[in-house]
Phi, psi and omega in degrees: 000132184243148174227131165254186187320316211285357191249019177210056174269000124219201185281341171280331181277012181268358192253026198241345198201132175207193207206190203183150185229161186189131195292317181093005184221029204044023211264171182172154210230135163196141163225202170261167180302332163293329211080017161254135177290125189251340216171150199267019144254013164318132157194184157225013129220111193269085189279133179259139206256283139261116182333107355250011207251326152218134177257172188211151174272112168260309178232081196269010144171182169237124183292120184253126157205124159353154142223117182240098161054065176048002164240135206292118193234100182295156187249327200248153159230136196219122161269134176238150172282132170121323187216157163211103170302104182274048185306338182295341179303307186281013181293166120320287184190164169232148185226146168211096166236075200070348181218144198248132191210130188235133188273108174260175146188146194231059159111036153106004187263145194233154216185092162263104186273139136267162170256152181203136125267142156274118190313130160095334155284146175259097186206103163280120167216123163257160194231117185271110145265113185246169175211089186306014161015045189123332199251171169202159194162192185209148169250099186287136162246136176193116206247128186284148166258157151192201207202064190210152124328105199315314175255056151243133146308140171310146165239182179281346166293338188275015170248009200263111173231188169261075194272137189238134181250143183235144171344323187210009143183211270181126156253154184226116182275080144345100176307337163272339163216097153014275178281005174236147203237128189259158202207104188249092179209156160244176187288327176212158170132165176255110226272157178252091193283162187238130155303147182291105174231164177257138165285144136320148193305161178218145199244121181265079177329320186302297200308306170325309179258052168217002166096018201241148162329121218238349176215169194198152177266129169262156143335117184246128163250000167141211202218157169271104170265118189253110161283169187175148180245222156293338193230021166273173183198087181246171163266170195167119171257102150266126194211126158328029191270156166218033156302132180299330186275103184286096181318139184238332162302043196267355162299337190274318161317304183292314188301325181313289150008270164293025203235280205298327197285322212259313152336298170233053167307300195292356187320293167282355174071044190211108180330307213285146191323281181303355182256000195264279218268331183284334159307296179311283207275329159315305184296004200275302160312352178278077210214174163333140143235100175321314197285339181220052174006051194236156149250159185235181179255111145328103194271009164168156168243156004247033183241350178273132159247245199283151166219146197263346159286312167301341203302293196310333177304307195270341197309326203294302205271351151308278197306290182271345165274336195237074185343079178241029196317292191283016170262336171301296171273014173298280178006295166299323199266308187316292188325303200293327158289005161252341167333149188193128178065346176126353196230160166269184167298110185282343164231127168303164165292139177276194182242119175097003181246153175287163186267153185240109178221066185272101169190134162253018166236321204300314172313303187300343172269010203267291144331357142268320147330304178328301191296299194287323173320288199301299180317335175268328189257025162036054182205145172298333188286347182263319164297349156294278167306007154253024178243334176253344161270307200247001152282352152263010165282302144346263195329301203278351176282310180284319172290339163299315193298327174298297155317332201066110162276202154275177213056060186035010196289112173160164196311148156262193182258337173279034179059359171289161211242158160232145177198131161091141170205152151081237177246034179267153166243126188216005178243200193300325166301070208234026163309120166227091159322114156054240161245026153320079170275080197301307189239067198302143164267004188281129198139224165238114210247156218269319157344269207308340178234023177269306193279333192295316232245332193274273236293293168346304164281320163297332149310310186292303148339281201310299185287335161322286185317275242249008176077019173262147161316328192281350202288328189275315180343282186331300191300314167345276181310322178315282181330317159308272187341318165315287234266322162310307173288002179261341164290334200263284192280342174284120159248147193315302185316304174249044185001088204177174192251157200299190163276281162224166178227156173203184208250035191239305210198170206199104160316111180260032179286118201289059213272124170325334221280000192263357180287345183267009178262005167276320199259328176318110203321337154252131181276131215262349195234174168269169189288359141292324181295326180296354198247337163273344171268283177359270191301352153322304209276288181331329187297293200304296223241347191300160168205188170280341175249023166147194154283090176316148195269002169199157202260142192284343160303335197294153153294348147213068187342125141267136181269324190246127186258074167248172175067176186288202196316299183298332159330296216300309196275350165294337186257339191335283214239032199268342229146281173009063187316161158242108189318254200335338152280000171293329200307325187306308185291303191309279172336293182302332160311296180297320206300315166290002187236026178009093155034030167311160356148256165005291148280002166272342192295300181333299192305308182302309198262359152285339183305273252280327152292353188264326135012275232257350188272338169292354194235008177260301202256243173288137199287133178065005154277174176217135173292183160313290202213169176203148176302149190298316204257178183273175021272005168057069132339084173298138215228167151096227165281126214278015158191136197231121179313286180308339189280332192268331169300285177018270184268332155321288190335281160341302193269017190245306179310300174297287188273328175280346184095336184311346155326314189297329166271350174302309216249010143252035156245333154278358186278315195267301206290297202249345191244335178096000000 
C-alpha cells in the first residue's frame, strides 16, 4: 500500500495512520506514516528483555536532517510543545508492503529509509539509500535514546546512561539496568559526541486524548554525519541493539528479513488486501514466552500481552488458517500444561509467579481449538498426540465444570454452567471499576453454554475415537444441555436469545455473545430459530467493523468509546463495537443459508469493508474496538489478536470454502 502527500498534507492528517513492526520475541518497532510519534509507545526499538513481560523503550526514534549549502531540510516530523518539525513537507510517499519505506526528497537529492527487525533479536536497522542526484551535502542521524517502560513517560533515571564513543557510534549503560548494553552505530559516517543534552518535551497527540501523560524528553548522546556528493548513490546502515552478539551481517539480516515477509505476504497466493497483509499482521502476535518455553499469542498491541482467552479465540485463523500448525500445536499443548481445576490460564505467569484463571470460556474455547487443530491437520500423528497429551486435559476441563470448580464456575441441575459471583468477572465482558461491576454476568451466560454444549460433543467424538467408555455419558449429557438452553434462553419477543439467565430472572439485553450459539460447528438451537438470532443480531448490532457489544436501542448505549479512563471503561462493552465477534456473525450468516452462492458473496463483500480499515489506521492491522456510532473510529489497542484471527479464520474457511474440507475431515475422523 503507498500512501502520497494528499494523504500527509499536514501533520495532523500524517498521524492518522501508522504500522508497526515485530521481532517474534514481542519486541516491536512502530510509528506514523510521517514518522512522528503520536503516543509514547511509538519507537523504532521496543526491546523484550524477557519475551513478553519486560520490555523496554530503547530507540523511539532518529532525527534525520538534510545539510544542503549549509541549510537545513529536516526529514523526522517531531511534535514539540511549542514547535512542530514539519520533516513531512520533504516526503514523497510511504509505502508499506511488510517493511515500511518512506521517500524523501529535498532540492533533488533522493533519500529512501526502511525499517527492519531482525526476527528473534532486539535489533533495529534502518537502511538509508541515498542519491546526490547533483548535489553534495551530509545526512546528520542523530539518534533520541531513552530506557522506560513502553507505556510510561521518562523521568530522568530512564535518560541516564554511561556512554562510551565506538568507531562508528555509542555504546550505552542504562543507570537503571546495568547489565544491558545498547551499542548504537552505522556503517559510514562520522560520528559526533555530544554533551549530555536532552530534546526539548516532545507531545503525544494519541495520549492526550485519554487522559495519559502526553510529553517526555529523550536522551540525546550525539550524532552520525553521512557525506555524499554529487554522483553518489550509496547504502548507509543504521543500527540499534542490545544484543550481546553485536551484528556485523547486516545485508545478509536484511535480506533474511525481505525473505520471511515476502513469504508470508504469499501465505494465500491471493492479491487482495485481506489475503496479502492480515498474514503479515497475524505473525505480528505470534512470539516467545520465556517463562514456559513456549510460543504464545499476543492479545493485542501495544499494551496486551498473553490472555488464555484471545489466545483460544484467536489460535485457529493466526495459526491454522495461515498454516502454522506447529506453532498451534506448542501453543496447545503449552495451555494443557498449566490447567488447574479445569480451567486453564486466563493470564500466564511472569517467572516464579502463578497464572491467574479468572475466565470461564477460555477451556471451553480451548476445546474448540483442540477440534479445529485436528480438523486442519488431517493427520494420524496429531490424533496421537491429543490423545496422549491433551485428552485428559479435556476429560478434567468437562468434569470440574460438571462438578463446579472456581469462581463458582459449574453445572446446576438443569445442566447449564453458572459463573461468577460477587466482583468476579470471568467471561470476555469483564470491566470492573473499583467495586463497579459494569456489566455484571453472573448466572448462566448464553456464550458460555453455547460453547458448555460444543466442549461437550467434542468430548463425546474424542472419547469415541479413542475408545473410552465414558463418550455416550458426554453425548447423553450434550443432549440435556441442549433440550435446557432452548428453554432457558429463547426469547420470544425479540425473537433472539437471553443474554444471561438466573434462576430469578433472564437478561433480554440485546449482546453479540448470543451469535456463537449459531456459529459455533455444533448446532444448539433448529435453523429456524438460528435465522432469527442472525437477524437480530444484523438489525441490532452489525456495523462494518465488528459488533456492537449492547444494542443503540438499550438506555445504556454509550455511542463513543472517549474520555478518560473511567469514561472509556463505563463504555467498553456498553456499545463499543468489537472487531472479533464479527468473525462469529459471518459464519453464522453462511451458515443459516447453508453456504449458499449468495451469502458467501455477502460474507466476501464484508471482508472488503473490513479492507479497507487495514489499509486505513494501523496498517496490516485490525483494531481492538471501534466507536459504537460511525464513522467507528478505532480505539483501543490499534491491532488485536482476535479481530485479525477471526477474519483471517472467515476468509480461509468461508469465503475460500474450506469448510467443506474441514468438514470431510470430520467425517474421515469421527464418522467413518
Amino acid at each position: 500500500m503507498r500512501f502520497s502527500k494528499n494523504s500527509f498534507s499536514s501533520y495532523d492528517r500524517g498521524i492518522e495512520k501508522e504500522w508497526i513492526l515485530t521481532n517474534g520475541r514481542s519486541g516491536f518497532s512502530g510509528s506514523t506514516i510521517i514518522g512522528a510519534n503520536s503516543r509514547k509507545y511509538h519507537g523504532l526499538l521496543i526491546a523484550a528483555i524477557k519475551s513478553p513481560d519486560e520490555r523496554y523503550m530503547v530507540l523511539p526514534k532518529v532525527e534525520e536532517t538534510l545539510i544542503l549549502n549549509n541549510k537545513l531540510y529536516p526529514l523526522t516530523s517531531t511534535k514539540y510543545i511549542g514547535e512542530t518539525i514539519e520533516g513531512f513537507k520533504n516526503l514523497q510517499s510511504f509505502t508499506h508492503e511488510g517493511i515500511p519505506i518512506y521517500r524523501y526528497l529535498a532540492c533533488g537529492v533522493d533519500i529512501q529509509k526502511r525499517v527492519f527487525l531482525q526476527y528473534g533479536k532486539n535489533t533495529a536497522i534502518i537502511e538509508y539509500k541515498i542519491k546526490g542526484n547533483g548535489q553534495e551535502g551530509i545526512l546528520k542521524l542523530t539518534p533520541f535514546v531513552s530506557f522506560r517502560n513502553p507505556g510510561e513517560c521518562s523521568s530522568l533515571d530512564n535518560l541516564t546512561f554511561e556512554k562510551t564513543i565506538t568507531e562508528k557510534g555509542f555504546k550505552l549503560i542504562p543507570k537503571t539496568k546495568k547489565d544491558i548494553k545498547i551499542n548504537l552505530f552505522a556503517t559510514s559516517g562520522e560520528t559526533k559526541n555530544e554533551e549530555e543534552i536532552f530534546t526539548d518535551y516532545v507531545f503525544y497527540d494519541v495520549d492526550i486524548t485519554s487522559g495519559d501523560k502526553c510529553i517526555e524528553q529523550y536522551y540525546i548522546p550525539g550524532s552520525i554525519e553521512i557525506e555524499f556528493n554529487e554522483d553518489t548513490e550509496k547504502t548507509v546502515y543504521f543500527i540499534a541493539t542490545i544484543e550481546k552478539e553485536i551484528p556485523t551481517n547486516i545485508e545478509e539480516i536484511v535480506e533474511q528479513e525481505e525473505i520471511r515477509i515476502e513469504k508470508l505476504k504469499n501465505t494465500f497466493n491471493d492479491d487482495r488486501p485481506i489475503a496479502k497483509y492480515l498474514p503479515l499482521g497475524a505473525d505480528n502476535f505470534i512470539v516467545d514466552r520465556d517463562s514456559i518455553n513456549s510460543k504464545t499469542i499476543l492479545a493485542g498491541y501495544p499494551w496486551f500481552l498473553d490472555w488464555g482467552r484471545d489466545t483460544m479465540i484467536a489460535i485457529t485463523g493466526l495459526t491454522m488458517s495461515t498454516n502454522r500448525l506447529e506453532d498451534a500445536k506448542d501453543i496447545l499443548k503449552s495451555f494443557s500444561l498449566y490447567e488447574k481445576n479445569g480451567l486453564i490460564p486466563n493470564m500466564f505467569p511472569d517467572f516464579g509467579q502463578e497464572p491467574l484463571y479468572n475466565t470461564v470460556d477460555a477451556s471451553l474455547w480451548y476445546v474448540k481449538g483442540i477440534y479445529d487443530y485436528l480438523l486442519y491437520s488431517d493427520s494420524e500423528e496429531s490424533v496421537t498426540f491429543i490423545k496422549d497429551e491433551i485428552y485428559p486435559t479435556i476429560k478434567k476441563i468437562i468434569d470440574s465444570y460438571k462438578k463446579g470448580t472456581d469462581f463458582s464456575i459449574g453445572m446446576k441441575d438443569d445442566y447449564l454452567i453458572w459463573a461468577g459471583d460477587g466482583l468476579d468477572q470471568v467471561t470476555w465482558m469483564d470491566v470492573r471499576v473499583n467495586d463497579i461491576v459494569v456489566t455484571p454476568r453472573h448466572g448462566k451466560p448464553v456464550e458460555i453454554n453455547a460453547l458448555w454444549y460444543n466442549a461437550l460433543k467434542i468430548t463425546s467424538l474424542l472419547a469415541n475415537k479413542f475408545g473410552d467408555s465414558e463418550g455416550n455419558e458426554y453425548e447423553e449429557l450434550a443432549i440435556k444441555v441442549k433440550n435446557s438452553f432452548e428453554n432457558k434462553f429463547w426469547n420470544e419477543k425479540d425473537k433472539c436469545l437471553y443474554d444471561v439467565v438466573n434462576d430469578n430472572e433472564s437478561d433480554a439485553s440485546i449482546r453479540p455473545n448470543q451469535i456463537w450459539a449459531v456459529s459455533l460447528p455444533f448446532s444448539i438451537l433448529d435453523r429456524e430459530k438460528e435465522k432469527a438470532v442472525v437477524n437480530t443480531v444484523y438489525k441490532e448490532l452489525y456495523t462494518p467493523y465488528g459488533l456492537r457489544s449492547l444494542s443503540r436501542n438499550h438506555e445504556d448505549y454509550k455511542p463513543m468509546y472517549i474520555g478518560k479512563l473511567f469514561e472509556r471503561d463505563m463504555a467498553y462493552h456498553q456499545g463499543t463495537v468489537w472487531g472479533f465477534p464479527l468473525g462469529g456473525f459471518l459464519t453464522a450468516y453462511c451458515k443459516v443459508n447453508d453456504y449458499s452462492k449468495e451469502s458467501v458473496e455477502f460474507v466476501d463483500n464484508c471482508l472488503k469493508d473490513m479492507e479497507s480499515h487495514i489499509q486505513d489506521q494501523c496498517l496490516c492491522g485490525i483494531a481492538e474496538i471501534f466507536d459504537g456510532e460511525a464513522p467507528h473510529h478505532g480505539r483501543g489497542c490499534y491491532t488485536q489478536a482476535w479481530s485479525v484471527g477471526e477474519i483471517i479464520r472467515v476468509y480461509y474457511e468461508d469465503v475460500l470454502g474450506n469448510i467443506d474440507k474441514l468438514n470431510k475431515v470430520h467425517t474421515k475422523l469421527f464418522v467413518g
